[in-house]
PDB file of N, CA, C and O in Angstrom:
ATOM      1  N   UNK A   1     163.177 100.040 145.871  1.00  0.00           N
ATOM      2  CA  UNK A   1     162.010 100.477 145.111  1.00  0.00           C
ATOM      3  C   UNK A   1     161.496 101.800 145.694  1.00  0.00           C
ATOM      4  O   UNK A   1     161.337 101.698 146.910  1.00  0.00           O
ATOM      5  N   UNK A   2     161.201 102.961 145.226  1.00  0.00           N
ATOM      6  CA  UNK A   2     160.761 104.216 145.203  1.00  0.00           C
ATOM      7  C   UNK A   2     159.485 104.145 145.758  1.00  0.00           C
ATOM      8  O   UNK A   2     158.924 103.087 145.471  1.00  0.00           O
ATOM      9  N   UNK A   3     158.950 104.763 146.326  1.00  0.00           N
ATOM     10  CA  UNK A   3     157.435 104.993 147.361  1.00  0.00           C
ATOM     11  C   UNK A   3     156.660 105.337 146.440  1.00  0.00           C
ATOM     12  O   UNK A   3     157.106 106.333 145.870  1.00  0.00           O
ATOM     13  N   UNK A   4     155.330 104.844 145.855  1.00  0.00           N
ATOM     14  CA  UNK A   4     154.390 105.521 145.088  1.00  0.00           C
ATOM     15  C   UNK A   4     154.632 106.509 144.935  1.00  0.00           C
ATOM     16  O   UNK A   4     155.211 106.811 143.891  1.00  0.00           O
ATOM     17  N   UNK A   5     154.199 107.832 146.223  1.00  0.00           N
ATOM     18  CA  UNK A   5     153.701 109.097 146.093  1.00  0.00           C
ATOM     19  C   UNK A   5     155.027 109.495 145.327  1.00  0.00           C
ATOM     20  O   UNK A   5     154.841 110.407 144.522  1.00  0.00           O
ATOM     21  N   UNK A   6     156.737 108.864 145.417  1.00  0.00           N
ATOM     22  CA  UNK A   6     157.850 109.818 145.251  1.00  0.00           C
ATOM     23  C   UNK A   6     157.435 109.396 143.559  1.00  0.00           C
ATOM     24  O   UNK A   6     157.114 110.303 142.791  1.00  0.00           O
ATOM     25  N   UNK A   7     157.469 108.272 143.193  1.00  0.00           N
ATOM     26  CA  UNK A   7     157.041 107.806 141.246  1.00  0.00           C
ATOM     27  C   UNK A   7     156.015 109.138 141.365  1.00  0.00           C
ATOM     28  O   UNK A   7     156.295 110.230 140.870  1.00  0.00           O
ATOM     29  N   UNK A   8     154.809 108.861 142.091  1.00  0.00           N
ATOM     30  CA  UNK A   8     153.528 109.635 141.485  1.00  0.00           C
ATOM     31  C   UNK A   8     154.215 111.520 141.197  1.00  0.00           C
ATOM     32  O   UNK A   8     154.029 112.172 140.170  1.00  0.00           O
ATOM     33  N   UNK A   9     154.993 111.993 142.449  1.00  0.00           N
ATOM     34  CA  UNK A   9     155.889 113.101 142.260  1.00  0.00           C
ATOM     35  C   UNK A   9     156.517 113.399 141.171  1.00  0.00           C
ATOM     36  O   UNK A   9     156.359 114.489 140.620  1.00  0.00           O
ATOM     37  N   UNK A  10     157.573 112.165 140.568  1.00  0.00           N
ATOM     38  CA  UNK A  10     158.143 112.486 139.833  1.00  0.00           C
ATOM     39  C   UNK A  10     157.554 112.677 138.377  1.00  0.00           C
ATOM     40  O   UNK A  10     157.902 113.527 137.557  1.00  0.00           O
ATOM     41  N   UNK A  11     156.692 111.805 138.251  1.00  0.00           N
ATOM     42  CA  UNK A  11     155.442 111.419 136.622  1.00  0.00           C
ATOM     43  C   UNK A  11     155.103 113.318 136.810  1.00  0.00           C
ATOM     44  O   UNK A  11     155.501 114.127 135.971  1.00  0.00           O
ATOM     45  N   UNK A  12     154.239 113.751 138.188  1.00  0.00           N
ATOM     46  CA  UNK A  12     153.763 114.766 137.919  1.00  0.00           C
ATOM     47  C   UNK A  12     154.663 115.812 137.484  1.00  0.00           C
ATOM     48  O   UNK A  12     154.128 116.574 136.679  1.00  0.00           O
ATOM     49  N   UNK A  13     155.805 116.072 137.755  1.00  0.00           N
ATOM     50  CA  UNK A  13     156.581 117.171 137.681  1.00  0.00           C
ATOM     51  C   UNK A  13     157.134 116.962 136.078  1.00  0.00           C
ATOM     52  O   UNK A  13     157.532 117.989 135.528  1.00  0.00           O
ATOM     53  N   UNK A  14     157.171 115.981 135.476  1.00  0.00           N
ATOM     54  CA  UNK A  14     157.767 115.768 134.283  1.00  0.00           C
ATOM     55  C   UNK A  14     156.184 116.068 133.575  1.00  0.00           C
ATOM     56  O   UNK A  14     156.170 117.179 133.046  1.00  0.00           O
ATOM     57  N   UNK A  15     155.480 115.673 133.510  1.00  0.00           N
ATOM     58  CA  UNK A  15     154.027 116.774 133.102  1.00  0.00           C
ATOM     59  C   UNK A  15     153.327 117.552 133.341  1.00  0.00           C
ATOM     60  O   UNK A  15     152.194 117.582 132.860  1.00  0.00           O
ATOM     61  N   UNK A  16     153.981 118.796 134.509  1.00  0.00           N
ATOM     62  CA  UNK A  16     154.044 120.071 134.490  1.00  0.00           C
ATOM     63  C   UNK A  16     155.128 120.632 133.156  1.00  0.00           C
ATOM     64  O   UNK A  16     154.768 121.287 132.178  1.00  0.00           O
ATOM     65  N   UNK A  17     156.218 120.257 133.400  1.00  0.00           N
ATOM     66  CA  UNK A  17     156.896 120.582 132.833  1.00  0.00           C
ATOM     67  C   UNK A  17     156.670 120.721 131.017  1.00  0.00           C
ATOM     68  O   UNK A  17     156.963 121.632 130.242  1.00  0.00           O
ATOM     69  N   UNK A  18     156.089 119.518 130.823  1.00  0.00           N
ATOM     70  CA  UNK A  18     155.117 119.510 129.467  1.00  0.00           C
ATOM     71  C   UNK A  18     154.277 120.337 129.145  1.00  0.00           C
ATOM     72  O   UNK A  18     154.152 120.852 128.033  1.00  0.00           O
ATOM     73  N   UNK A  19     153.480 120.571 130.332  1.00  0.00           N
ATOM     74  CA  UNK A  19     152.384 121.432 129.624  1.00  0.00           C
ATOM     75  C   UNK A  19     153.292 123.359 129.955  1.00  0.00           C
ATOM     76  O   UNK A  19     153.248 124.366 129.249  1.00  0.00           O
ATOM     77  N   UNK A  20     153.874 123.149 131.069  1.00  0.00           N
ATOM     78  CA  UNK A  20     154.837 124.675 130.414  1.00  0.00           C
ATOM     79  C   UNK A  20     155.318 124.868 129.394  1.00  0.00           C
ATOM     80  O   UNK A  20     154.979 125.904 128.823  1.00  0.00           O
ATOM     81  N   UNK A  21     156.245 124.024 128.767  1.00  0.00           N
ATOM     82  CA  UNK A  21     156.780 123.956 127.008  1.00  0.00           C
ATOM     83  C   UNK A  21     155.375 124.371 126.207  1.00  0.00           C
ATOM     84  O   UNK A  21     155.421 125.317 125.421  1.00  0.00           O
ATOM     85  N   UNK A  22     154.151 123.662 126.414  1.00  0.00           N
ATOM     86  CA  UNK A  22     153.089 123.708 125.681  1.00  0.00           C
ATOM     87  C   UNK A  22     152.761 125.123 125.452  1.00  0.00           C
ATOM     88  O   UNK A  22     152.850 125.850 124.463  1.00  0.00           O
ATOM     89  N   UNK A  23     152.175 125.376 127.195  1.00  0.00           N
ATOM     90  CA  UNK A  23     151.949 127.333 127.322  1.00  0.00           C
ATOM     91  C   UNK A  23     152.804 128.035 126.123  1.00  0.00           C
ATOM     92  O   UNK A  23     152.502 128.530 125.037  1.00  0.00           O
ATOM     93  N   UNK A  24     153.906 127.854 126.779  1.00  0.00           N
ATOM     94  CA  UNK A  24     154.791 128.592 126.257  1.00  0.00           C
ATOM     95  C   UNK A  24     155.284 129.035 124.693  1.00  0.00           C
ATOM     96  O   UNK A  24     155.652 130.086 124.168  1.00  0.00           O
ATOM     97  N   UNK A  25     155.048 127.394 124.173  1.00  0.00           N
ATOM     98  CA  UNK A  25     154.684 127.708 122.476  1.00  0.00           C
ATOM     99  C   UNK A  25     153.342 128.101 122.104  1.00  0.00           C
ATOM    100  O   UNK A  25     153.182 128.738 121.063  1.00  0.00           O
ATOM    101  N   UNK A  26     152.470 127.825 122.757  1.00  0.00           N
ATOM    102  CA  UNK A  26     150.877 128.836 122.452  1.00  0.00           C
ATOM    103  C   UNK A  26     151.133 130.595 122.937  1.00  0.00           C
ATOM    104  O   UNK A  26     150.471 131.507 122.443  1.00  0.00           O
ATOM    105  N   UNK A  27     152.187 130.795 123.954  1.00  0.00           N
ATOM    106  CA  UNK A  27     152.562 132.166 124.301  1.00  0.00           C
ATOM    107  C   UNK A  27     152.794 133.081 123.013  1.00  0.00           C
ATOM    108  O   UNK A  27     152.463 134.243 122.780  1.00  0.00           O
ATOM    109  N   UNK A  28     153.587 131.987 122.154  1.00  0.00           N
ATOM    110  CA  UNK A  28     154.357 132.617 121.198  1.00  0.00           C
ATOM    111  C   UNK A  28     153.990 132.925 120.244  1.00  0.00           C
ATOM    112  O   UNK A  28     154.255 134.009 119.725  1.00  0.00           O
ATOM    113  N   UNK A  29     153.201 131.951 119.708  1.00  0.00           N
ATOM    114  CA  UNK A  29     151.918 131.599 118.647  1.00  0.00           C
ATOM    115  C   UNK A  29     150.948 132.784 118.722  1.00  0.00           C
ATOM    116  O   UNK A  29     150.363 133.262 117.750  1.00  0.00           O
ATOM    117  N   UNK A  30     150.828 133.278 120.230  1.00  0.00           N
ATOM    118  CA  UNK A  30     149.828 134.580 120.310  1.00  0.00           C
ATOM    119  C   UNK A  30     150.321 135.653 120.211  1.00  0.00           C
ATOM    120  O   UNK A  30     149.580 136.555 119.819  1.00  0.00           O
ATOM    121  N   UNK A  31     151.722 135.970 120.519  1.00  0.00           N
ATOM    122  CA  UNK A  31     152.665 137.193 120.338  1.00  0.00           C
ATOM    123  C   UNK A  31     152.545 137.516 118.946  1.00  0.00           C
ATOM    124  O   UNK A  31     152.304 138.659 118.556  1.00  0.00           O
ATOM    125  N   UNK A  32     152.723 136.446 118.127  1.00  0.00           N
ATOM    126  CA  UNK A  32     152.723 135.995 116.681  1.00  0.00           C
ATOM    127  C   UNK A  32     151.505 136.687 116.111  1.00  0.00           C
ATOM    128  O   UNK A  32     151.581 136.990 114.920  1.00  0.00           O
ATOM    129  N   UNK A  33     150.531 136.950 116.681  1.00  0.00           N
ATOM    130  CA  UNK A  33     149.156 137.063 116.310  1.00  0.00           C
ATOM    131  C   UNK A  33     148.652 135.876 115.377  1.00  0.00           C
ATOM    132  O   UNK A  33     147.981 136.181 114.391  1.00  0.00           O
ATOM    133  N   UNK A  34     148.999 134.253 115.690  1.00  0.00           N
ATOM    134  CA  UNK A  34     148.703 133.506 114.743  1.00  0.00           C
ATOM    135  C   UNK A  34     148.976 132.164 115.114  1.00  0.00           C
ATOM    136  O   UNK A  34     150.152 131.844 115.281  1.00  0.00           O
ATOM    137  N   UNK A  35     147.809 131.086 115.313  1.00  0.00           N
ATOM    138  CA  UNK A  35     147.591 130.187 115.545  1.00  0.00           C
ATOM    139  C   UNK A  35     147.681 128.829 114.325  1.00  0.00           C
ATOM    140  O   UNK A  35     146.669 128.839 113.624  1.00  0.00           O
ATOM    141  N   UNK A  36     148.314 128.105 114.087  1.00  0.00           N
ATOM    142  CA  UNK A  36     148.364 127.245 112.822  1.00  0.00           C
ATOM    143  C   UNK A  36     148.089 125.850 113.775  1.00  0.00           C
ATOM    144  O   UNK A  36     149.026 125.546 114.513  1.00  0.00           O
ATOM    145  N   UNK A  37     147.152 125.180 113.806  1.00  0.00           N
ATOM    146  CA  UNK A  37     146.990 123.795 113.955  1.00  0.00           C
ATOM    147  C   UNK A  37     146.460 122.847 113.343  1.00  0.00           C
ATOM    148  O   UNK A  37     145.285 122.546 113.548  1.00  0.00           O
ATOM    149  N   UNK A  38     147.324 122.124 112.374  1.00  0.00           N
ATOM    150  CA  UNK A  38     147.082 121.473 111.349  1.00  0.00           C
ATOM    151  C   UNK A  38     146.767 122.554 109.811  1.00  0.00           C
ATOM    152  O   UNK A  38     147.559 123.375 109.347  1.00  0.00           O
ATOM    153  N   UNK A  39     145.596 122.268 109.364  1.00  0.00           N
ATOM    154  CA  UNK A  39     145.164 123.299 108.303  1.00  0.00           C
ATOM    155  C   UNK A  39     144.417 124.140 108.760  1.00  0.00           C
ATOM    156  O   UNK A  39     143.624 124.651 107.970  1.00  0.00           O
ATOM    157  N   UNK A  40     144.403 124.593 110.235  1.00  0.00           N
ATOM    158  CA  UNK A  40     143.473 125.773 110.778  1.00  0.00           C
ATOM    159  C   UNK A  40     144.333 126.571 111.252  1.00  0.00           C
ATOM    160  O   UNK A  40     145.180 126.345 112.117  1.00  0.00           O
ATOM    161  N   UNK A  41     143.990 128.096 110.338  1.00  0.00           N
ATOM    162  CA  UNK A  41     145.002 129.148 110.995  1.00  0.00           C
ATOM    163  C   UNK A  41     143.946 129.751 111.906  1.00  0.00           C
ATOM    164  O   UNK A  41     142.728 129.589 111.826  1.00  0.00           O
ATOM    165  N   UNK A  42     144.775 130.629 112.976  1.00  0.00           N
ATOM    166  CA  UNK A  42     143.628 131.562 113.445  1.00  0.00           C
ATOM    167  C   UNK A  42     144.593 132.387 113.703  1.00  0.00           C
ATOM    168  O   UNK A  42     145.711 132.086 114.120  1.00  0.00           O
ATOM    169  N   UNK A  43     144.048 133.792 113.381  1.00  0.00           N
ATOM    170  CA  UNK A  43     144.266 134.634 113.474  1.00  0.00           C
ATOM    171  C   UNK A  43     143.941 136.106 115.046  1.00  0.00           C
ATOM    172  O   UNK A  43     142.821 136.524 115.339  1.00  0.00           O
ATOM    173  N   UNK A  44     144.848 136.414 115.521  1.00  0.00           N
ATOM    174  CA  UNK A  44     144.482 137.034 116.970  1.00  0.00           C
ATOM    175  C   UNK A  44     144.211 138.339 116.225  1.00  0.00           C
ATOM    176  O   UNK A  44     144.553 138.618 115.076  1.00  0.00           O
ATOM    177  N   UNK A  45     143.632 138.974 116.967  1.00  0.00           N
ATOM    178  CA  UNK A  45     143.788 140.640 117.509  1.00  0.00           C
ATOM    179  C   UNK A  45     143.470 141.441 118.214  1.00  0.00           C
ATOM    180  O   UNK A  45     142.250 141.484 118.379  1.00  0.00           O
ATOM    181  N   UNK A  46     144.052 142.166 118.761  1.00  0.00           N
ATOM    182  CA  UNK A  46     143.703 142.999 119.864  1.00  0.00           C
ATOM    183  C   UNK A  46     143.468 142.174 121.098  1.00  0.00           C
ATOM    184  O   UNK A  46     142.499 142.263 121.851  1.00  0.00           O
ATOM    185  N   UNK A  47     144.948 140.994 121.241  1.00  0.00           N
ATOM    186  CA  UNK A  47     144.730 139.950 122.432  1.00  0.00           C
ATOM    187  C   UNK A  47     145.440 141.052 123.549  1.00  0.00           C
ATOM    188  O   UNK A  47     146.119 142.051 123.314  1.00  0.00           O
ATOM    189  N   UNK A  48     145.060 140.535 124.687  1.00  0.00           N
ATOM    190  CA  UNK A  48     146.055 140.625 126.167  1.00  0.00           C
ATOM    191  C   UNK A  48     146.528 139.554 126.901  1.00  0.00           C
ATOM    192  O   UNK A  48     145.812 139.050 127.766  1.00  0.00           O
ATOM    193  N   UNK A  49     147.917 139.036 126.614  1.00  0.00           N
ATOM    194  CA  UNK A  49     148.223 138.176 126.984  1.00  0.00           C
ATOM    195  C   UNK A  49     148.029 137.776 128.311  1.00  0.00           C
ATOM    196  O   UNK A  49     147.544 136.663 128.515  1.00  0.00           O
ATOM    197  N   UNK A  50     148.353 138.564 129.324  1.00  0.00           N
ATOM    198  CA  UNK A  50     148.234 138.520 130.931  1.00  0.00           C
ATOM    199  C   UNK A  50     146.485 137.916 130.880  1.00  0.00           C
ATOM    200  O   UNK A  50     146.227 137.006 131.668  1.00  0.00           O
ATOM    201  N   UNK A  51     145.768 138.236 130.308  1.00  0.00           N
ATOM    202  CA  UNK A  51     144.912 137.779 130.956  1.00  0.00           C
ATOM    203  C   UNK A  51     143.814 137.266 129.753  1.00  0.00           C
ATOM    204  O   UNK A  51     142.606 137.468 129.624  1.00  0.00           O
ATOM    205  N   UNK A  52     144.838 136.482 128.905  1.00  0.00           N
ATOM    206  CA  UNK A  52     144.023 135.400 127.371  1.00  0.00           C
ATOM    207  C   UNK A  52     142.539 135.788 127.076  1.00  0.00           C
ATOM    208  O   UNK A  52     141.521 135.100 126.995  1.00  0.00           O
ATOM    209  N   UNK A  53     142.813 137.383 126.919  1.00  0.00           N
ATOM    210  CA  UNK A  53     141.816 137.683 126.839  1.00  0.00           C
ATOM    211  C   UNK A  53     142.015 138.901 125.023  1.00  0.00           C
ATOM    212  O   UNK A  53     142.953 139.635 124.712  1.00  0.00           O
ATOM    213  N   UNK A  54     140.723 138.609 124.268  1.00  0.00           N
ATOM    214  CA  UNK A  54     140.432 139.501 122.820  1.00  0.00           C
ATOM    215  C   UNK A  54     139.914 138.922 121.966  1.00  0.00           C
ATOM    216  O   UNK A  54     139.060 138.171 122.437  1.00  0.00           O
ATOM    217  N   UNK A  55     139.991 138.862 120.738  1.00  0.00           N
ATOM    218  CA  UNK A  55     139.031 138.691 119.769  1.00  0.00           C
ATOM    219  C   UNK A  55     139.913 137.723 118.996  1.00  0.00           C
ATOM    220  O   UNK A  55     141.046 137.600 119.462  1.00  0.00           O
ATOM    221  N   UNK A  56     139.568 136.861 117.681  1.00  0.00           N
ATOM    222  CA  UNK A  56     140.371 136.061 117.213  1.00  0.00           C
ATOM    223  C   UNK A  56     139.257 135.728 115.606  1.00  0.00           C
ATOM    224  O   UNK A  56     138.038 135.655 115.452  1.00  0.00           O
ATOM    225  N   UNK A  57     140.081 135.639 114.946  1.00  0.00           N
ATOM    226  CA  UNK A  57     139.202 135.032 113.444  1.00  0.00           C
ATOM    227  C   UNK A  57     139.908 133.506 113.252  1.00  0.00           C
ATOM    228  O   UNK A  57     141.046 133.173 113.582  1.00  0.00           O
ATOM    229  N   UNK A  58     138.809 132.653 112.580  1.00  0.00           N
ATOM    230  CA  UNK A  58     139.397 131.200 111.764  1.00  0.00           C
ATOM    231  C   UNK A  58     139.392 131.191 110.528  1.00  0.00           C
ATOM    232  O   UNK A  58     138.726 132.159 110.159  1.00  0.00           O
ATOM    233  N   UNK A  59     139.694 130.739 109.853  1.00  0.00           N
ATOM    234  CA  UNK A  59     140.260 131.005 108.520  1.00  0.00           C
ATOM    235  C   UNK A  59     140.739 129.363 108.665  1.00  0.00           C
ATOM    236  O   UNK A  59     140.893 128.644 109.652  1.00  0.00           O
ATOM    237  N   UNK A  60     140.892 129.139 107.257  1.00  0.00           N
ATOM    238  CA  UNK A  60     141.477 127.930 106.203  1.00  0.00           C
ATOM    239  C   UNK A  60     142.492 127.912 105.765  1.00  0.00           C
ATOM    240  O   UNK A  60     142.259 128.646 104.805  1.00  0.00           O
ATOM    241  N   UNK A  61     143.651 127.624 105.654  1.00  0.00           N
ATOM    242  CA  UNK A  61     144.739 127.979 104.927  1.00  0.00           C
ATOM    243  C   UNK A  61     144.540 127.750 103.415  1.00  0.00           C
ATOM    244  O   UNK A  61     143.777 126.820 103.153  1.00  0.00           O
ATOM    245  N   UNK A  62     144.953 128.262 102.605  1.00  0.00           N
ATOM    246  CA  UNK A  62     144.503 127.682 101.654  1.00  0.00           C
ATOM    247  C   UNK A  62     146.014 127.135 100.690  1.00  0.00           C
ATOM    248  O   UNK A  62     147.015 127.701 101.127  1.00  0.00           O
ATOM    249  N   UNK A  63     146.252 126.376  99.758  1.00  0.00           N
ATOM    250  CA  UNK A  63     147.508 125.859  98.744  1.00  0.00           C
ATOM    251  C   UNK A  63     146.849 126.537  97.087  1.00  0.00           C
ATOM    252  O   UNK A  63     145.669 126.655  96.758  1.00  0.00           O
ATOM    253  N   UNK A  64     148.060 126.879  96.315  1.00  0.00           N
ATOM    254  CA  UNK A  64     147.284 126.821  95.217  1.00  0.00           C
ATOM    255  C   UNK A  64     147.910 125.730  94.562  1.00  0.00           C
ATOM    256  O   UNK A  64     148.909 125.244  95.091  1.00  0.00           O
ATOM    257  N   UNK A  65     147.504 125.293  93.551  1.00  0.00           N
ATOM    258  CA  UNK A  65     147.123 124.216  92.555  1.00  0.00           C
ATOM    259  C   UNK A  65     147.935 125.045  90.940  1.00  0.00           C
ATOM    260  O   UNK A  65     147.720 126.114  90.368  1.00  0.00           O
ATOM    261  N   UNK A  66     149.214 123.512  90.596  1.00  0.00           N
ATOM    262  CA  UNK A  66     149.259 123.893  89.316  1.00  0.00           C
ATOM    263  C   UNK A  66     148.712 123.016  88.074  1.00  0.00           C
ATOM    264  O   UNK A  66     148.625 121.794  87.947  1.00  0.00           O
ATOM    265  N   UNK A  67     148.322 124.245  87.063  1.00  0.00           N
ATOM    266  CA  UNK A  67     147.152 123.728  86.369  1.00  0.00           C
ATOM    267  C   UNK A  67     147.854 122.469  85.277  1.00  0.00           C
ATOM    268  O   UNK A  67     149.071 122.594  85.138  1.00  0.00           O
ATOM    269  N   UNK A  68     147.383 121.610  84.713  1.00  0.00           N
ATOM    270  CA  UNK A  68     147.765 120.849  83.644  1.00  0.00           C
ATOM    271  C   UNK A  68     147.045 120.302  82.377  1.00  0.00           C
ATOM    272  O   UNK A  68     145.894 119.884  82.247  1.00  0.00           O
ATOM    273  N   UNK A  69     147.964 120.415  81.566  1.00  0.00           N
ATOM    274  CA  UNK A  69     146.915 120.047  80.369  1.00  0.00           C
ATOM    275  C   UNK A  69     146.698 121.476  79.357  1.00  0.00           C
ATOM    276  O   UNK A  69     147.825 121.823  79.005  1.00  0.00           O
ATOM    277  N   UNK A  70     145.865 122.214  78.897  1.00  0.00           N
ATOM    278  CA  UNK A  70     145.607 123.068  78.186  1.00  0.00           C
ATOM    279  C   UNK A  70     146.404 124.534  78.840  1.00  0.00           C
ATOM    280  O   UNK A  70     147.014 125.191  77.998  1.00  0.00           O
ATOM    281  N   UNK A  71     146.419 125.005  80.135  1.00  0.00           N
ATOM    282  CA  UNK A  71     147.007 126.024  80.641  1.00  0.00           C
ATOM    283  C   UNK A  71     148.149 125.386  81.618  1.00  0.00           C
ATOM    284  O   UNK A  71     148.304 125.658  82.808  1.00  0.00           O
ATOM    285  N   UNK A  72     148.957 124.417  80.784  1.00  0.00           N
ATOM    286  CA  UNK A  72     150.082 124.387  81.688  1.00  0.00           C
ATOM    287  C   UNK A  72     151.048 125.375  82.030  1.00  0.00           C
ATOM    288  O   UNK A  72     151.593 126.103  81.201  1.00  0.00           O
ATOM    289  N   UNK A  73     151.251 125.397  83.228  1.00  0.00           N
ATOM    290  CA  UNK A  73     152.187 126.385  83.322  1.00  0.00           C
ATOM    291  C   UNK A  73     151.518 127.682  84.386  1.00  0.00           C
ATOM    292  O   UNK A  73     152.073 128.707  84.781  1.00  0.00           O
ATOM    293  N   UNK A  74     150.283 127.225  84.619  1.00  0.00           N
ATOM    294  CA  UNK A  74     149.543 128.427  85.179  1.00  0.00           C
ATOM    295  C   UNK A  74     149.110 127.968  86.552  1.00  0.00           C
ATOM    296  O   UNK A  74     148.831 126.798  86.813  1.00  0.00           O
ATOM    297  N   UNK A  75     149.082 128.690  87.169  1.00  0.00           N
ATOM    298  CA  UNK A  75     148.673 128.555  88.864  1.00  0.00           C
ATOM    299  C   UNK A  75     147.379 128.977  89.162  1.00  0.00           C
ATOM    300  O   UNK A  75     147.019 130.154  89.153  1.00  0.00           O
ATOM    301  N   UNK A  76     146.449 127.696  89.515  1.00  0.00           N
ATOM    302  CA  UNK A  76     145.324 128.498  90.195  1.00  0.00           C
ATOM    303  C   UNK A  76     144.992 128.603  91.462  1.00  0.00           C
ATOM    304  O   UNK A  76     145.104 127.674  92.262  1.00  0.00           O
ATOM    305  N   UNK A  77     144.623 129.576  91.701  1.00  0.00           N
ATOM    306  CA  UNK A  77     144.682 130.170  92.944  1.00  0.00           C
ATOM    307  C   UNK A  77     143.102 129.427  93.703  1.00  0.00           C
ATOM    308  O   UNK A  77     142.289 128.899  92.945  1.00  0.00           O
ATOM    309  N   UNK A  78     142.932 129.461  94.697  1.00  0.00           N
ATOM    310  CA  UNK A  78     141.443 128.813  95.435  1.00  0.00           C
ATOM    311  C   UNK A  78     140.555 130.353  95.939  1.00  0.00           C
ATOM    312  O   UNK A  78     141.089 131.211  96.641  1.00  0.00           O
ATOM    313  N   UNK A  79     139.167 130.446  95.424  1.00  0.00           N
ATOM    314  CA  UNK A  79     138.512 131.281  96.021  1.00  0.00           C
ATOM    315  C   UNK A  79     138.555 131.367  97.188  1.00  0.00           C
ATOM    316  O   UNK A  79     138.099 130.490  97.922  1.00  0.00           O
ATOM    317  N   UNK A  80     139.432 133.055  97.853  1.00  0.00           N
ATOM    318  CA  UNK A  80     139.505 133.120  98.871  1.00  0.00           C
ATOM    319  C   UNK A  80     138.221 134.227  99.343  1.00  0.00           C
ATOM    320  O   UNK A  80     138.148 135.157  98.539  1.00  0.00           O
ATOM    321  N   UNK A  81     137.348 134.303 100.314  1.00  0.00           N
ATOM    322  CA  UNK A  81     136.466 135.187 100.703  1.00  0.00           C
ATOM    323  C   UNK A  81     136.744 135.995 101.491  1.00  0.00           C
ATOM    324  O   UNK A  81     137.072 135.672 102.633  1.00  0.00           O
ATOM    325  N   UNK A  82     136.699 136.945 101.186  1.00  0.00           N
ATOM    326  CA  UNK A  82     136.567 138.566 102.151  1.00  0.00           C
ATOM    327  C   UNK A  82     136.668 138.239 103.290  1.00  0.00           C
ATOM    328  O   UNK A  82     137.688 138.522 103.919  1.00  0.00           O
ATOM    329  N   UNK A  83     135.517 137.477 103.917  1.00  0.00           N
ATOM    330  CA  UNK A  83     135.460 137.380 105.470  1.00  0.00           C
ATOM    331  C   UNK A  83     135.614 136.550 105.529  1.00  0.00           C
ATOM    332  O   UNK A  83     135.307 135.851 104.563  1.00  0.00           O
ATOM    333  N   UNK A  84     136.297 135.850 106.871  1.00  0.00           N
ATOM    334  CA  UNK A  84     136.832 134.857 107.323  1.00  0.00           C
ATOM    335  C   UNK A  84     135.625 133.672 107.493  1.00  0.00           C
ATOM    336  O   UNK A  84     134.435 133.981 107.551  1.00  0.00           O
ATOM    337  N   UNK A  85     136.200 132.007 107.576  1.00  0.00           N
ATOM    338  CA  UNK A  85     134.837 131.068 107.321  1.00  0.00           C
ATOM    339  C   UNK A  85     134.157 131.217 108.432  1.00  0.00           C
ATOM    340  O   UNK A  85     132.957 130.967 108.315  1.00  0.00           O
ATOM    341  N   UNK A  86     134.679 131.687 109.938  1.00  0.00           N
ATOM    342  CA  UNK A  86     134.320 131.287 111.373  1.00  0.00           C
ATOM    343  C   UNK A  86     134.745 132.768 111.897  1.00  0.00           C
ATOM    344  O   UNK A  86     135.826 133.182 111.477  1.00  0.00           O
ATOM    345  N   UNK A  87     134.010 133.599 112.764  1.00  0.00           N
ATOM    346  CA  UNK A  87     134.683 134.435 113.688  1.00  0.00           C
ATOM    347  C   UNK A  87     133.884 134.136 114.967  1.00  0.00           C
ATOM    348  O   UNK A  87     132.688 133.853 115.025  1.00  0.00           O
ATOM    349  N   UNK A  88     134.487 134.213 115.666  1.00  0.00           N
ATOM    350  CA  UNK A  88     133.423 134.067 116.908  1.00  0.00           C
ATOM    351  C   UNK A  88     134.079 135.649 117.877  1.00  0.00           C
ATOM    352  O   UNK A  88     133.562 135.977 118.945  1.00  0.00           O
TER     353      UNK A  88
END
């Protein structure tokens, strides 16, 4: 049987390793200038990666909708607004 601390060692290093994969796809996501989690995009700009530092907008993704019934055949689009719903 393995010594606590060597289990407790090994658990930790296998969730370092997790949250590097993690970094690393948020790295990319920011190179990207663009954050998607779930139905929340966010949008970067003017980031510096070295030091997770700049400005960022939230926004909604939005789907459009096809219409049925009297204008079949037609796509409506969702009021999108100028400015974003959230900037901080």
């Amino acid at each position: 049987m393995l010594h606590p601390l060597v289990q407790e060692n090994y658990y930790l290093r296998q969730r370092v390793q997790e949250l590097e994969r993690e970094v690393q796809h948020i790295r990319l996501m920011l190179a990207a200038k663009t954050l998607m989690i779930g139905k929340l995009e966010i949008r970067v700009d003017s980031i510096n990666l070295d030091q997770f530092s700049g400005t960022f907008q939230i926004g909604v993704s939005h789907s459009a909708d096809l219409n049925e019934g009297e204008n079949s055949g037609c796509v409506k689009l969702p009021h999108l607004p100028e400015r974003p719903v959230m900037e901080i």
